[in-house]
PAFIBA-427306 format. One line per 4 residues: number of its first residue (from 1); their letters; for each residue x, z, y of N, C-alpha, C. Coordinates in steps of 0.001 Angstrom, whole numbers. Example, Ala and Ser with C-alpha at 12.3 -4.5 7.8 and 13.67 -1.06 7.14 Angstrom:
2
1 = AS = 13190/7800/-5690/12300/7800/-4500/13200/7800/-3300 ~ 12850/7080/-2250/13670/7140/-1060/12900/7870/30;
This chain:
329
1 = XXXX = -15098/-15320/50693/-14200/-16454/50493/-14774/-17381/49419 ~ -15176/-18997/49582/-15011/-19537/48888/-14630/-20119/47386 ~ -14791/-19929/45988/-14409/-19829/45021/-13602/-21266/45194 ~ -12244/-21320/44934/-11777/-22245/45068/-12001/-23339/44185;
5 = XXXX = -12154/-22902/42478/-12075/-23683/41500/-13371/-23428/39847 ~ -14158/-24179/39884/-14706/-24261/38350/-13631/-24590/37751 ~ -13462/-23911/36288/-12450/-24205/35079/-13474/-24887/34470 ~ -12710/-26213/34067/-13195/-27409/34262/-12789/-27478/32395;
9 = XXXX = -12066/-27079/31895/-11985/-26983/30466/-12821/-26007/29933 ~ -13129/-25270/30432/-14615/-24405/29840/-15895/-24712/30108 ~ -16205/-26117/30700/-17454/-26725/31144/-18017/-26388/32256 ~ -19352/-27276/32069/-19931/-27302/32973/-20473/-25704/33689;
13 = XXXX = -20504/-25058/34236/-21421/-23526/34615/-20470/-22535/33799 ~ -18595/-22821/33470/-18176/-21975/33367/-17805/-21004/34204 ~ -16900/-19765/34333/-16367/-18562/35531/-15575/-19422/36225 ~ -15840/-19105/37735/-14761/-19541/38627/-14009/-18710/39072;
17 = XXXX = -12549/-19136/39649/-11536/-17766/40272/-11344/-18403/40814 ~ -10257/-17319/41845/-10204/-17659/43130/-9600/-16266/43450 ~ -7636/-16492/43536/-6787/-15550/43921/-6279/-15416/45040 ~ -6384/-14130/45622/-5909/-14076/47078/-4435/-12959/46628;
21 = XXXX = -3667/-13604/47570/-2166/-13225/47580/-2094/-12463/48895 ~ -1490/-11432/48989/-837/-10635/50053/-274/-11607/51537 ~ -624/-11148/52630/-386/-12035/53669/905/-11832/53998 ~ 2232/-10772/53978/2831/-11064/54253/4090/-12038/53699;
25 = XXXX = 5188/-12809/53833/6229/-13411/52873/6771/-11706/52146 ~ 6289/-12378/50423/7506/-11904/49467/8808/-11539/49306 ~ 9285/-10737/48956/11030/-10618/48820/11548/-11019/47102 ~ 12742/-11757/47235/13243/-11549/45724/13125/-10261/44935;
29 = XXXX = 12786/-10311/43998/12657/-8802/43046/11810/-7783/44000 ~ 10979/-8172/44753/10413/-7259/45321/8822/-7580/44801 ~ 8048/-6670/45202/6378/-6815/44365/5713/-8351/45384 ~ 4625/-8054/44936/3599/-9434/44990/2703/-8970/44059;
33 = XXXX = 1621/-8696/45326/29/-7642/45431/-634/-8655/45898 ~ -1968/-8326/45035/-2895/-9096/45629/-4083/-9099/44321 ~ -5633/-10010/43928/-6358/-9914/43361/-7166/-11238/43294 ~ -7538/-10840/41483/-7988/-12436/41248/-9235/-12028/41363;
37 = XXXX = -10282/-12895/41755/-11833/-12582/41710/-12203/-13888/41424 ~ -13328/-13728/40116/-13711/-13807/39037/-15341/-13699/39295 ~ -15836/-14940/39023/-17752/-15327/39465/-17890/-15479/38210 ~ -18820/-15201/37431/-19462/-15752/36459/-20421/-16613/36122;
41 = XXXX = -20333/-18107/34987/-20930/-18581/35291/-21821/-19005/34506 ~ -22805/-19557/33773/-24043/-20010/33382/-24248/-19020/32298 ~ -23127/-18454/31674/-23579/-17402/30416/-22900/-16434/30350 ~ -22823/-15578/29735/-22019/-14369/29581/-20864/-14842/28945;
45 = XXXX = -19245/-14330/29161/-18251/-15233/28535/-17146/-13776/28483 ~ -16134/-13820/27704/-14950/-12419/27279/-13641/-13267/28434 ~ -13181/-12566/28915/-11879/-12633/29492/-10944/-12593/28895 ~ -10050/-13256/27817/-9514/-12497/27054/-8303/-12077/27354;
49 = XXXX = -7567/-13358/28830/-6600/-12792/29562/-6325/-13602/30678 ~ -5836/-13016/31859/-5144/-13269/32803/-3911/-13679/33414 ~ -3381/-14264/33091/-1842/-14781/33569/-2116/-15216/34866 ~ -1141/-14646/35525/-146/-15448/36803/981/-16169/36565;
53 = XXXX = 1520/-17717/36959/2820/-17973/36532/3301/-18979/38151 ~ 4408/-17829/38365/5354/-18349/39183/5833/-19836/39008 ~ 5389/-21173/40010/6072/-21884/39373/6840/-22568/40907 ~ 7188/-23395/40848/8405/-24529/41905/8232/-25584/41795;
57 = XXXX = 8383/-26458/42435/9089/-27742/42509/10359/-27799/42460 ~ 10606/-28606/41428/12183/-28605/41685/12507/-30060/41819 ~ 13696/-30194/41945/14185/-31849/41713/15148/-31977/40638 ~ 14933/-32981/39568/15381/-33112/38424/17072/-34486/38581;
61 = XXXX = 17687/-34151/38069/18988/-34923/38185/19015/-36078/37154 ~ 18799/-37408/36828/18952/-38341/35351/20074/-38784/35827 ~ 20784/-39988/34852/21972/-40694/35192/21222/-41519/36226 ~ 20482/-42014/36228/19827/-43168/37072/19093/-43021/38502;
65 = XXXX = 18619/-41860/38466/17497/-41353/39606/16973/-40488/39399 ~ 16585/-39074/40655/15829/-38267/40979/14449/-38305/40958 ~ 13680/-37098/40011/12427/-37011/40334/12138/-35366/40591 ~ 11040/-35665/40938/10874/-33884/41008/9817/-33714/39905;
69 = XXXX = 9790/-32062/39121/9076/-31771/38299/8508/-30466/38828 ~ 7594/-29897/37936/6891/-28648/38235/7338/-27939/36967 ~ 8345/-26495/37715/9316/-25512/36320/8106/-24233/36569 ~ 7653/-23735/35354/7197/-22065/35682/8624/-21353/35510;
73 = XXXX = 8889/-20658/36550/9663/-19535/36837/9496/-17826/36073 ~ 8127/-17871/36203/7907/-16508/35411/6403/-16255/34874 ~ 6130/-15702/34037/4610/-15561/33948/4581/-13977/33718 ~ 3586/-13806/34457/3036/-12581/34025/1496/-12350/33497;
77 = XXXX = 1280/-11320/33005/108/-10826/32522/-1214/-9814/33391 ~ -1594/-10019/33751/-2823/-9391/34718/-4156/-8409/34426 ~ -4323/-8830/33707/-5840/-8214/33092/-6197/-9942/31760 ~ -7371/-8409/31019/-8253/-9460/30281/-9024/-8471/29328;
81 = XXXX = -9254/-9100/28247/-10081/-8044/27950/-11129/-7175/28211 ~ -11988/-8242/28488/-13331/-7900/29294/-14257/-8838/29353 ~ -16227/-8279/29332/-16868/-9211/29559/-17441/-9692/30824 ~ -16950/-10771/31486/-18034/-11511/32419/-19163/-11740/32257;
85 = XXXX = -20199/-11118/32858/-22126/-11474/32906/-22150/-12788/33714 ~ -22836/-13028/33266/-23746/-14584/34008/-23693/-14491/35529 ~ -22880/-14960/36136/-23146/-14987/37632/-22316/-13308/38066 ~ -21875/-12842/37490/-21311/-11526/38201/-19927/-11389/38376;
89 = XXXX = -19256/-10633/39521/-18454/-11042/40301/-17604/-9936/39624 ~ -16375/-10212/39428/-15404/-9165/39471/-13838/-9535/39613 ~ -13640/-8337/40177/-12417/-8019/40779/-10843/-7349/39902 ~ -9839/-8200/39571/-8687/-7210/38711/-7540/-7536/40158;
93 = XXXX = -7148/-6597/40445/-6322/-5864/41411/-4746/-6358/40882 ~ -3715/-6497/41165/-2545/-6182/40748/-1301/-6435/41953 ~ -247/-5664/41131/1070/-5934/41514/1844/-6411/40437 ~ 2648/-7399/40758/3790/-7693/39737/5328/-7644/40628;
97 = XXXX = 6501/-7835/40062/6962/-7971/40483/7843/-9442/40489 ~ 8497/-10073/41235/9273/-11098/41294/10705/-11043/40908 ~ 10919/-12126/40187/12266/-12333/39706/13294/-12499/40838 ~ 14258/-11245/40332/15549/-11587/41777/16030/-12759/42408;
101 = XXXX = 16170/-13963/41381/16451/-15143/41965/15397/-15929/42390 ~ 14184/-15375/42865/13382/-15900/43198/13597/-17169/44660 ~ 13178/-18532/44767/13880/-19203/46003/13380/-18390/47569 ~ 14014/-18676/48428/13864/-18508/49722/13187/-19870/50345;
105 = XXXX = 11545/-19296/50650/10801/-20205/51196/10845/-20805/52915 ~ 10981/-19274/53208/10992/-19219/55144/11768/-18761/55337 ~ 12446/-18919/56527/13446/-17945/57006/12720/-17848/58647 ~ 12567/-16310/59340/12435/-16640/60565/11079/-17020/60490;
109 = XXXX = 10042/-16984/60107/8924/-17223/59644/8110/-18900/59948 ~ 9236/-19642/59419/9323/-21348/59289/9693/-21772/57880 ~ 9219/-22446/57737/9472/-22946/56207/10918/-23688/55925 ~ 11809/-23645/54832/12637/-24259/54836/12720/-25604/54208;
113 = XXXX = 11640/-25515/53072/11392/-26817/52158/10731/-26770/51054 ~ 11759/-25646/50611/11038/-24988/48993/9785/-25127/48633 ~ 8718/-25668/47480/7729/-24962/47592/7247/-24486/46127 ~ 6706/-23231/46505/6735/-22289/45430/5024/-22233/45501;
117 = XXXX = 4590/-21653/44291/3437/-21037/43591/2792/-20474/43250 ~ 1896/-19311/43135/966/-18611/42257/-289/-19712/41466 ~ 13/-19777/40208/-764/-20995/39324/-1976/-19538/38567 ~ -2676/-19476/38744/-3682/-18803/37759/-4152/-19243/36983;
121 = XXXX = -4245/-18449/35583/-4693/-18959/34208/-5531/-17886/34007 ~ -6987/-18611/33510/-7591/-17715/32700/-7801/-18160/30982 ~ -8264/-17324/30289/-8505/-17470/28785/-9480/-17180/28111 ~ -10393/-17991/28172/-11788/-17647/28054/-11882/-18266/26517;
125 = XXXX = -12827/-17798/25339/-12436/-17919/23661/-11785/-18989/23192 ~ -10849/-18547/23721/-9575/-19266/22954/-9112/-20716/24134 ~ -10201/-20766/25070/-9538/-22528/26240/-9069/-21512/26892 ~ -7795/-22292/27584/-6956/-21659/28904/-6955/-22745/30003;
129 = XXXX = -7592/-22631/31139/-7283/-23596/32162/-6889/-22679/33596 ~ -6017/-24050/34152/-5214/-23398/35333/-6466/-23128/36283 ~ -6835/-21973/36860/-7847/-21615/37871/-7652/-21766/39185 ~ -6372/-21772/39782/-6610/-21540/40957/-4820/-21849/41276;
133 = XXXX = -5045/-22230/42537/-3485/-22615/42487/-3064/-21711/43889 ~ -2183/-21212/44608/-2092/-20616/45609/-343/-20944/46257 ~ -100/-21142/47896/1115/-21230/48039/2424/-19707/48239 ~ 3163/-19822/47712/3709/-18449/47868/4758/-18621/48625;
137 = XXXX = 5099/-17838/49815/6106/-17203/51015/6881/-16556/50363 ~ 8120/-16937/50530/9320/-15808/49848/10323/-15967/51241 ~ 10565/-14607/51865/11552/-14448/52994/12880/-14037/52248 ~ 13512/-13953/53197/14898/-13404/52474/15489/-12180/52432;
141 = XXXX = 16171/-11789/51384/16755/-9864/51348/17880/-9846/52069 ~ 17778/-8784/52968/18142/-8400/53977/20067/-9497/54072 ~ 20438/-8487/52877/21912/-9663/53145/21639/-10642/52942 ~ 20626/-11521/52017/20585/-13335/52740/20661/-13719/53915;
145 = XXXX = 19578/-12828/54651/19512/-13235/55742/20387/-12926/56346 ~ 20977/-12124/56615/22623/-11784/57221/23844/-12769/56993 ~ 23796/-13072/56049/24705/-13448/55594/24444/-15156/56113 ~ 23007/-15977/55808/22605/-16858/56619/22647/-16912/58113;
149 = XXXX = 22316/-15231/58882/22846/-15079/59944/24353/-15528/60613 ~ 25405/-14873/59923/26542/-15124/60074/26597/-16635/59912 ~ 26624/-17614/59112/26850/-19152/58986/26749/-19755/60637 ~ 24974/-19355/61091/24811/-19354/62373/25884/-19231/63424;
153 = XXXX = 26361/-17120/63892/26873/-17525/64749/28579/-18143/64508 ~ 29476/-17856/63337/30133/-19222/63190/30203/-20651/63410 ~ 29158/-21180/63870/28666/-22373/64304/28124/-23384/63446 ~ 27564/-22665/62356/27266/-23846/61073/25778/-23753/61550;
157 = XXXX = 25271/-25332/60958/24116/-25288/61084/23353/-25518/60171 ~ 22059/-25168/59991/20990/-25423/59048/20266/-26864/58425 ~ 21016/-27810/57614/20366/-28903/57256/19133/-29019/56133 ~ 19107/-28825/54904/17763/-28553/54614/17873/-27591/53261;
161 = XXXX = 16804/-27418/52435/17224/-26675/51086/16181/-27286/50165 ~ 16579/-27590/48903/16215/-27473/47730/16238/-26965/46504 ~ 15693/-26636/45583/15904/-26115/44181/15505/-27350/42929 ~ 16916/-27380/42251/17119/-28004/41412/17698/-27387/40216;
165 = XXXX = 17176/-28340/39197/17188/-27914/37701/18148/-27953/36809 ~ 18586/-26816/36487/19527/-26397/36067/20247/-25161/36026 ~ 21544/-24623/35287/21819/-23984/35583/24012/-23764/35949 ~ 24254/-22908/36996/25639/-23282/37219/26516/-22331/36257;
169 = XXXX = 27554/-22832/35989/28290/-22457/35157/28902/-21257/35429 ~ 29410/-20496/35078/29973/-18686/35692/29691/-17936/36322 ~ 27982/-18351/36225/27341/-16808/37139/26364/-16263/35908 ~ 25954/-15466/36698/24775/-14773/35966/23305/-15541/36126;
173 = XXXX = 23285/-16660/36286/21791/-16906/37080/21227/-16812/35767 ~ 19633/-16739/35670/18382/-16396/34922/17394/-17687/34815 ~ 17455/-17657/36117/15748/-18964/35993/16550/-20334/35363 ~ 15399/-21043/35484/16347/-22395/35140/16258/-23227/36130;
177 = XXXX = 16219/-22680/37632/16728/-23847/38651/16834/-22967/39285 ~ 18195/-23208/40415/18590/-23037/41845/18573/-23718/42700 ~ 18336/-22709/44048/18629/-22736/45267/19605/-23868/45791 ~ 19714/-24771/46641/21032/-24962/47403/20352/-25008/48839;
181 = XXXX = 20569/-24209/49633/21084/-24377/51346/22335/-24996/51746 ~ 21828/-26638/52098/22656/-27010/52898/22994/-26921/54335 ~ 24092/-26799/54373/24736/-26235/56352/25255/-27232/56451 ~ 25765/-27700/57768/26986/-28344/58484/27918/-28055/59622;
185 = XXXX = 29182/-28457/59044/30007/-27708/59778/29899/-27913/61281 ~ 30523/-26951/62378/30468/-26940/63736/31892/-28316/63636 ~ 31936/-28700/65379/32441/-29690/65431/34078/-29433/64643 ~ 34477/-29037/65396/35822/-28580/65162/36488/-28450/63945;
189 = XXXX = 35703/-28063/62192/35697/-28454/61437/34942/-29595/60736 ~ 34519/-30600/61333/33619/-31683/61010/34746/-32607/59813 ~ 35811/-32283/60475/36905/-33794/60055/37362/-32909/58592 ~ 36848/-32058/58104/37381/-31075/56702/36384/-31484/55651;
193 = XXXX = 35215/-31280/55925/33650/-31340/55411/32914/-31536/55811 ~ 32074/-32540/55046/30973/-32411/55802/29353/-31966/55816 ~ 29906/-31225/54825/28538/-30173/54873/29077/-29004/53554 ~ 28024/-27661/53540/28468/-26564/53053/27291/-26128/52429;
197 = XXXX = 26993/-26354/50964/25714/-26043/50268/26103/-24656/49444 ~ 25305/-23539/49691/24936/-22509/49575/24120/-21685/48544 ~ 24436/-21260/47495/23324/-20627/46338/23461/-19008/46233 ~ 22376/-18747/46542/22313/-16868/46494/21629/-17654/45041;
201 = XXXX = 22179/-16152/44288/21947/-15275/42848/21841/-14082/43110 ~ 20373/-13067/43887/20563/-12185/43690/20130/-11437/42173 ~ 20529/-10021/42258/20618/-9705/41208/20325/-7733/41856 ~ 19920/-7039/40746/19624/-5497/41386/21094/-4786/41906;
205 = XXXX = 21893/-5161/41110/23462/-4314/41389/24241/-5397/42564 ~ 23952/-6399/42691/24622/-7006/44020/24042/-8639/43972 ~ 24624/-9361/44841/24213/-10634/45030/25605/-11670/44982 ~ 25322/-12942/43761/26279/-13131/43705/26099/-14629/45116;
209 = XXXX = 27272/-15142/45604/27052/-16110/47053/27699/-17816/45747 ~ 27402/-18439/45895/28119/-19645/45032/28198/-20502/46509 ~ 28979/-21386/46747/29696/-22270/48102/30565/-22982/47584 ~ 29658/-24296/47681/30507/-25953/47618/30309/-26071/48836;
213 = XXXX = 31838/-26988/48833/32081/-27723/50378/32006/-28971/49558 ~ 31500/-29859/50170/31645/-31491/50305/32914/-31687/51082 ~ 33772/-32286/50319/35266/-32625/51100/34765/-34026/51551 ~ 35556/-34058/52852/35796/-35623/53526/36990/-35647/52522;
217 = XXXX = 36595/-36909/52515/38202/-38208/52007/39565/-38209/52689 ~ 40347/-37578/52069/41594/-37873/53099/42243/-38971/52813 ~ 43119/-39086/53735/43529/-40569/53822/43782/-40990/52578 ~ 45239/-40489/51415/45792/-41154/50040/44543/-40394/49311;
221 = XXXX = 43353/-39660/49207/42753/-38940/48367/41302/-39549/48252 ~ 40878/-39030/47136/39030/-39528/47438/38419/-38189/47762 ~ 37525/-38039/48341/36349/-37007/48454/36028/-36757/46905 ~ 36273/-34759/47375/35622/-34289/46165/34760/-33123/46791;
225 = XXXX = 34360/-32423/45777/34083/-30487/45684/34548/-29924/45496 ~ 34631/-29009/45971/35029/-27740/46050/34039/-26410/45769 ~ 34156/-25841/44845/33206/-24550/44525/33935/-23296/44711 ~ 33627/-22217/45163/33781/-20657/44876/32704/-20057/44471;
229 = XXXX = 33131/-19057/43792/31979/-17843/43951/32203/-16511/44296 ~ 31666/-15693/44626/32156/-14928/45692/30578/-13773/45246 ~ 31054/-12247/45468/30199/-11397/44911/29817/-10237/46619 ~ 28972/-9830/46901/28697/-9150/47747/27696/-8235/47659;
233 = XXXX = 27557/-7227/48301/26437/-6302/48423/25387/-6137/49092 ~ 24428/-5401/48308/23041/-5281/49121/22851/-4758/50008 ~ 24034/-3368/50222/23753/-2796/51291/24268/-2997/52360 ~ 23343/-2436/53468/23487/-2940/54749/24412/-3141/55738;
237 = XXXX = 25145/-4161/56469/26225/-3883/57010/26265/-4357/58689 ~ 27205/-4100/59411/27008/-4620/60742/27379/-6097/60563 ~ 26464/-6460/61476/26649/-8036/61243/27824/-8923/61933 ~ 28670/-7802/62491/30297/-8271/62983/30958/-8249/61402;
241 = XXXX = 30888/-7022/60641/31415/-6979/59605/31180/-8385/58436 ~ 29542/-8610/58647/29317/-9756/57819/29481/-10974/57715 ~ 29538/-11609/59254/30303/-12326/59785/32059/-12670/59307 ~ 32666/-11753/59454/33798/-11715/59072/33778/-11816/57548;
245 = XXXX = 32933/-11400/57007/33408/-11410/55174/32524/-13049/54948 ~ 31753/-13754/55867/31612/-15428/55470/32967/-16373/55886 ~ 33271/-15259/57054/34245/-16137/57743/35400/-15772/56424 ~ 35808/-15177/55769/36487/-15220/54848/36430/-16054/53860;
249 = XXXX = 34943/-15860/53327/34720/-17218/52550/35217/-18370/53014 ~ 34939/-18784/54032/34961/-20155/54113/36485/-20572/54287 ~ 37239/-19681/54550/38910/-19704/54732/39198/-20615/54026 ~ 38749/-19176/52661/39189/-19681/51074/38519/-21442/50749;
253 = XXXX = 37625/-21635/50962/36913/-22624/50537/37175/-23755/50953 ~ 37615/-24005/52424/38027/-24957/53159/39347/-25251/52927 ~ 40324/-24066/53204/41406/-23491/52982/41561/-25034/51652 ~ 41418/-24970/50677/41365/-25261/49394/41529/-26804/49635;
257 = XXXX = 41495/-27580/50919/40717/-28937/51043/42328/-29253/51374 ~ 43280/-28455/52152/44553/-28779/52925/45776/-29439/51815 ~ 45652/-29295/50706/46510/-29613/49788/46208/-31059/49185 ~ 44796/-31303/49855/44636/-33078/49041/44787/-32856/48037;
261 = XXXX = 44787/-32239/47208/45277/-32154/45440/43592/-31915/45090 ~ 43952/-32072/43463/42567/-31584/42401/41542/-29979/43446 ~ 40332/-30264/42538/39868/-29476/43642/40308/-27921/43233 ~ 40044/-26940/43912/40690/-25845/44061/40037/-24870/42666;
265 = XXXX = 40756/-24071/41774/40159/-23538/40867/39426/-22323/41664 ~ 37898/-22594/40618/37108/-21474/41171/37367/-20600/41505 ~ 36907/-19486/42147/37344/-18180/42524/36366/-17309/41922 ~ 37012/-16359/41638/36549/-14953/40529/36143/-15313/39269;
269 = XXXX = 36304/-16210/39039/36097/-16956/37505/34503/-17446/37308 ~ 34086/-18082/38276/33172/-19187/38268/32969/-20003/38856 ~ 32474/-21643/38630/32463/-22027/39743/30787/-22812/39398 ~ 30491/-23682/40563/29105/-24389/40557/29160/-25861/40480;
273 = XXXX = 29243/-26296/39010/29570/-28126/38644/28724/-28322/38162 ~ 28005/-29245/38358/27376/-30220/37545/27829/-31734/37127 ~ 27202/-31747/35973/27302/-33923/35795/26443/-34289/36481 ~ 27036/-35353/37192/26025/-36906/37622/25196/-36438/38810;
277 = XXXX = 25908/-35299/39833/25568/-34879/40714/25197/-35442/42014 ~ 24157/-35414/42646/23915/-36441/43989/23476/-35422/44444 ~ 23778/-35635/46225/22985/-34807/46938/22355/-35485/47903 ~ 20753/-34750/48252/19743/-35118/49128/19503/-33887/49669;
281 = XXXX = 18544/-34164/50528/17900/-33279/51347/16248/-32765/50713 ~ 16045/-31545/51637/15204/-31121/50930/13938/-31995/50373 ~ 12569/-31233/49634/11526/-31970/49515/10656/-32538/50580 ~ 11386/-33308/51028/9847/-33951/51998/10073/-33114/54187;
285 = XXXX = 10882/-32403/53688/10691/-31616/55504/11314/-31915/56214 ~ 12668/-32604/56084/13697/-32718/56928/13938/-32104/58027 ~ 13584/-30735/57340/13721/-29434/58174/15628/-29910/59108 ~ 15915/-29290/60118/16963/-28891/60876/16935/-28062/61939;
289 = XXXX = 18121/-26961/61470/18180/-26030/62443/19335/-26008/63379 ~ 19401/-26128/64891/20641/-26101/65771/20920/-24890/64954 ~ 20805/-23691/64528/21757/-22531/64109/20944/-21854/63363 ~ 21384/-20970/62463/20845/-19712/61491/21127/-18318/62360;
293 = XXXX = 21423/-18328/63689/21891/-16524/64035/20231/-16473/63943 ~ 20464/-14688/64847/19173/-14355/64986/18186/-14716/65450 ~ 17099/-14933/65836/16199/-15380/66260/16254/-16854/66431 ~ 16948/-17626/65442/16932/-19073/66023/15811/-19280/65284;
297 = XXXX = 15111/-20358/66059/14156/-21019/66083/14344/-22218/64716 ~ 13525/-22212/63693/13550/-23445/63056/12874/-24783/63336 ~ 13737/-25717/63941/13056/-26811/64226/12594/-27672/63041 ~ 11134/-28471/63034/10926/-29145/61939/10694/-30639/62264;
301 = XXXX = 11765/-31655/61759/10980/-32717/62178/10807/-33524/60974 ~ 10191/-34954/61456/9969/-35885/59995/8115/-36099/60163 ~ 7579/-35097/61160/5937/-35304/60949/5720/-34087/59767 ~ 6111/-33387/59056/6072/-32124/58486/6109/-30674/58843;
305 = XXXX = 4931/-29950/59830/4703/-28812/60012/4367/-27882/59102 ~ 4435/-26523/59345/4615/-25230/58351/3135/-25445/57610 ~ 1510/-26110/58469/590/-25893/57972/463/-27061/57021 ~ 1112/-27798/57256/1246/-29475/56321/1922/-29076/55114;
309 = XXXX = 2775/-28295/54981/4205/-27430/54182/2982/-27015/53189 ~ 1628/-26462/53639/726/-25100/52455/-497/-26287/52155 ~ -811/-27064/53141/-1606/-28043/52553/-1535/-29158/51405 ~ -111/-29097/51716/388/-30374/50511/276/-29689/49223;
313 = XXXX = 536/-28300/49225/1103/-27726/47760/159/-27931/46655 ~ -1252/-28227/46738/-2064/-28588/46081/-1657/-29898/45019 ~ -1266/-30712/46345/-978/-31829/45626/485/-32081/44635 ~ 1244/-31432/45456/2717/-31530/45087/2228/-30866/43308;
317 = XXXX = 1638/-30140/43009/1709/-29524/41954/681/-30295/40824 ~ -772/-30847/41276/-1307/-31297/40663/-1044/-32114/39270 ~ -1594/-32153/38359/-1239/-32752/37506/-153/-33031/36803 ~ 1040/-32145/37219/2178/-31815/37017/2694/-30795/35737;
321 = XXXX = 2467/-30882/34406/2797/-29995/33445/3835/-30261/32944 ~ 4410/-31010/32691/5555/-31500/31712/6788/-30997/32418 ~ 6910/-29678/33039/7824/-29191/33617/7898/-27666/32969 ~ 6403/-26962/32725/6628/-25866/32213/7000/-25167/30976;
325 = XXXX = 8020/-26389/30203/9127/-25672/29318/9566/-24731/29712 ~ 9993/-24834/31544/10893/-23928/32282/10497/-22386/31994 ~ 9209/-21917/31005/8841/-20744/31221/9926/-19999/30491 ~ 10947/-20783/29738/11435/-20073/28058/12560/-19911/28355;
329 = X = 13593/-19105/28620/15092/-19110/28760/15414/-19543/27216;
């Protein structure tokens, strides 16, 4: 394989890397295997360390207008401590693992929008430059996808997803940006809402679900939100059963819209608000899906295919630092 990158802050005939990531999609909190390899270049040079750092695109909220930034999500540590010879090749192996709230890239093995990262850093006496940039696949844990299942055969459909910066008020979340999957309602509830944005928080002891409805305007009322949050489990269930516990959700959630009054107080004692809130669609895909059941097909339109989705990520990230405060809770 190709060395993807000279580190260009250690000069001319410094070590090049060049990280290969595991072929299949990632899970939240699940590992992410794979190995950095490491050329050496015009002189003998110390490794002194290795970082990997998880990072995103996210989209940033001002009073005025949206931009998107580049957040590191997580960094880890790899190897270091070692000498590179002139021209000699070596190999550090690893597993790390991923942060539970890690985003959901594909579902169904199609991209949804998201795009996520492996950024490599090396640290050669005392310069650190980014080595190698790589795109990372994150599928979904088992109840996402179930639970995304169910939306499906209820009749909701798949409009796009992004992760944005910030964090919602009465959950447990960690990183400093979330998820939203936006749905839309089947016909029959069209005239209630008109669309149903979605945030998994998983977590090791359960997964928490967060669900704003976008209210239509009723006649004497203005359009508002509506938030719940709502707690569920990892383990496995029949997907009649799971079905039925969204279809519950959304009772409550919709349910909440019939009174025309203030919007409905959160449920279980959190809800998902922000200031100066706008909503768009995802980055760039204008992904849409006729449905989330099983095997549906993700349609992509806009001129944005899955291989356009891993080609861009180069760019989307380039030159992009003034985002990785995000490393510091």
């Amino acid at each position: 394989m190709v060395f993807k990158k000279l580190l260009g802050a250690l000069g001319v005939g410094g070590p090049s890397v060049d990280t290969v990531l595991q072929p299949d999609p990632a899970l939240p909190g699940g590992p992410l295997s794979g190995e950095v390899r490491l050329r050496g270049g015009g002189t003998d040079v110390t490794v002194e360390q290795i970082s990997l750092l998880l990072v995103a695109r996210v989209e940033v909220e001002g009073h005025d207008e949206e931009h998107d930034s580049t957040v590191v999500l997580e960094r880890f540590t790899v190897g270091g401590g070692f000498r590179l010879a002139e021209d000699a090749e070596h190999t550090v192996p690893f597993t790390v693992t991923l942060p539970w709230e890690t985003p959901v890239t594909h579902l169904h093995g199609q991209p949804l929008g998201p795009v996520l990262g492996i950024r490599t850093e090396l640290e050669v006496a005392g310069a650190r430059d980014k080595g190698d940039l790589d795109a990372l696949a994150v599928g979904p844990l088992p109840a996402q996808e179930a639970i995304l299942e169910a939306f499906g055969q209820l009749g909701y459909g798949f409009k796009s997803a992004d992760l944005e910066l910030g964090h919602i008020r009465g959950t447990g979340q960690r990183l400093p940006c979330y998820q939203e999957i936006e749905i839309v309602p089947p016909a029959g509830q069209a005239h209630a809402v008109n669309e149903i944005e979605v945030t998994f928080l998983a977590a090791p002891d359960g997964l928490e679900v967060v669900i704003e409805a976008d209210k239509r305007a009723g006649l004497f009322s203005e359009s508002h939100d509506t938030v719940h949050r709502f707690t569920t489990s990892h383990h496995a269930l029949p997907q009649a059963d799971r079905n039925a516990e969204v279809d519950a959700w959304l009772r409550q959630v919709i349910g909440a819209h019939e009174s025309h009054a203030a919007p409905y107080p959160y449920a279980q004692g959190g809800g998902h608000h922000h200031d100066d809130h706008h909503h768009r669609s995802g980055p760039g895909t204008g992904a849409v899906v006729a449905g989330v059941a099983a095997g549906a097909a993700v349609g992509v339109v806009g001129g944005m295919v899955a291989a356009e989705v891993i080609d861009e990520i180069g760019d989307a990230f380039e030159g992009d630092d003034e985002g990785e405060g995000g490393e510091e809770e």
